[in-house]
C-alpha positions as CSV (number, residue, x, y, z in Angstrom):
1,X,-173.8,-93.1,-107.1
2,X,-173.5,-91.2,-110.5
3,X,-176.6,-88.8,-111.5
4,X,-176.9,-88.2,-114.9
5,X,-178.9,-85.9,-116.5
6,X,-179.9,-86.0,-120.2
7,X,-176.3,-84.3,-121.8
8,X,-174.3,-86.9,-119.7
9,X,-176.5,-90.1,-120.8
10,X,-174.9,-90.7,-123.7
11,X,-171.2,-90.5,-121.9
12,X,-172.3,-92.3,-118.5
13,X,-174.8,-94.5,-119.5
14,X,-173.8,-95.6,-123.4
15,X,-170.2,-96.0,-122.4
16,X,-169.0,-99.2,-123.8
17,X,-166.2,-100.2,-121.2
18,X,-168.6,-100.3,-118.6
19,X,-171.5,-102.1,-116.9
20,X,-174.4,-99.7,-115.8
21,X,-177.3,-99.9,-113.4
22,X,-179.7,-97.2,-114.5
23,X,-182.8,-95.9,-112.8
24,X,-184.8,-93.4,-114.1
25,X,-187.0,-92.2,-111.5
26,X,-189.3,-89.4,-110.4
27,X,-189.0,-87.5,-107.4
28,X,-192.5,-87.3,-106.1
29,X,-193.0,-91.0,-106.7
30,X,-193.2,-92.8,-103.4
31,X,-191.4,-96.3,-104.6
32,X,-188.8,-93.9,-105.8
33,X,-188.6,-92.6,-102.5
34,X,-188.9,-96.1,-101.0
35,X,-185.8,-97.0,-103.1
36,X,-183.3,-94.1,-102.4
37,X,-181.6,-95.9,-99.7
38,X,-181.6,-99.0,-101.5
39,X,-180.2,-97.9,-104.3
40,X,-177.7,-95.6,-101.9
41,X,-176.5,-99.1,-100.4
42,X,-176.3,-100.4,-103.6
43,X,-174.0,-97.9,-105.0
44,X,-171.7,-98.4,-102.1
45,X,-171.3,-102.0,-101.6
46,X,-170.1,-101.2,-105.5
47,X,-168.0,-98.3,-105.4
48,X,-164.7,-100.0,-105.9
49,X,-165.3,-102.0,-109.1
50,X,-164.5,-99.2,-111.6
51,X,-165.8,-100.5,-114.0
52,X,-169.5,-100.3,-113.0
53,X,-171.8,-97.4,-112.8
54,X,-174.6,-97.2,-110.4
55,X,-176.3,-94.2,-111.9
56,X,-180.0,-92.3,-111.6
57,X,-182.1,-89.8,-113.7
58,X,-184.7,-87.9,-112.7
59,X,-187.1,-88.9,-115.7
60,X,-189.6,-86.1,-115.5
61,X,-186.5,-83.6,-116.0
62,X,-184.5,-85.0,-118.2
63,X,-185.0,-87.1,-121.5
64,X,-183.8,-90.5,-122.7
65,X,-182.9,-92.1,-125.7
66,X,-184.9,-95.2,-126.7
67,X,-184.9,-98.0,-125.3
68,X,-184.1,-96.2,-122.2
69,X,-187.5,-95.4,-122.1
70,X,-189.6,-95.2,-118.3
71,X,-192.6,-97.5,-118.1
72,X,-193.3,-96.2,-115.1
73,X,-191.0,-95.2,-111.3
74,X,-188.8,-96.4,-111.0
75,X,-187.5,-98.0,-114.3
76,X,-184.1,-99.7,-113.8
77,X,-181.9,-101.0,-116.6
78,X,-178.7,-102.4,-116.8
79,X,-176.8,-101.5,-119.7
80,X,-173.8,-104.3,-120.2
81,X,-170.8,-103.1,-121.7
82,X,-170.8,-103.5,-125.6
83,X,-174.4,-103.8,-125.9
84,X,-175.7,-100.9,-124.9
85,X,-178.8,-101.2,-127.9
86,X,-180.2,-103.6,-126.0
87,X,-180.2,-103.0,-121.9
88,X,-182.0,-105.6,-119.6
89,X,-185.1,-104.3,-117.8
90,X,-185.6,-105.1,-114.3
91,X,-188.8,-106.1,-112.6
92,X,-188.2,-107.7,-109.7
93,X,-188.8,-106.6,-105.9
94,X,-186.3,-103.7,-105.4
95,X,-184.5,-105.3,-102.4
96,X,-180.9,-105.2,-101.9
97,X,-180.5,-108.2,-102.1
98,X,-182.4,-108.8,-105.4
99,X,-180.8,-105.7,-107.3
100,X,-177.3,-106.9,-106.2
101,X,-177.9,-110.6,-107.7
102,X,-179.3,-109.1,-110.7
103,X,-176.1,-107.1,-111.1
104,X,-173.9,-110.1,-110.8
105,X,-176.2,-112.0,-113.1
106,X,-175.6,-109.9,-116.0
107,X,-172.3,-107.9,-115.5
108,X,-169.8,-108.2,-118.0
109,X,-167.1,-106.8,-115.9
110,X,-165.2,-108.4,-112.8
111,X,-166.8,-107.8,-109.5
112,X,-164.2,-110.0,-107.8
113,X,-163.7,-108.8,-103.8
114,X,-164.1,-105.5,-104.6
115,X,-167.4,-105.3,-103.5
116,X,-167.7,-104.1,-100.1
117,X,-169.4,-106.6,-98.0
118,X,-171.8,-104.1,-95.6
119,X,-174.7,-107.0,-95.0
């Protein structure tokens, strides 16, 4: 899992030749805290397709540009690769499960067997 703070958003997160699962979260939030070995699974059962980032911000730290704006914690956007103006928003239940389909359902990269299989 990358962490970005807000002088490495632009060059993690608004990198063009890749696919990006952002969460900007708070660190007292308890569904943040919920989520942190989620998310933790998450960004290993990923960590061989290159071409993806699994990435957090700690959104009471750091800023970030619009529309990568939190709603509330978490926030979690995927950011596909060339159309970074306009990120997805998720809002479904947080499960590993869910966040994984949502990943395949909008990457723009290969996730072919790379993906570790850990279920």
């Amino acid at each position: 899992m990358t962490v970005v703070v807000g002088k490495t958003f632009d060059k993690v997160v608004l990198d063009n030749s890749k696919d990006v699962l952002i969460e900007l979260y708070s660190p007292s939030n308890n569904d943040c805290k919920k989520l942190e070995p989620v998310y933790r699974d998450l960004a290993k059962r990923f960590k061989d397709v290159k071409q993806l980032v699994i990435a957090k911000m700690d959104a009471t730290a750091n800023d970030s540009p619009d529309p990568y704006t939190a709603s509330g914690f978490p926030t979690i956007y995927f950011a596909r690769a060339g159309k970074k103006s306009s990120p997805v928003s998720y809002s479904g239940d947080p499960s590993l499960q869910n966040l994984e389909k949502f990943i395949r359902d909008h990457a723009t990269v290969s996730l072919r067997a790379r993906v570790k299989d850990e279920l």
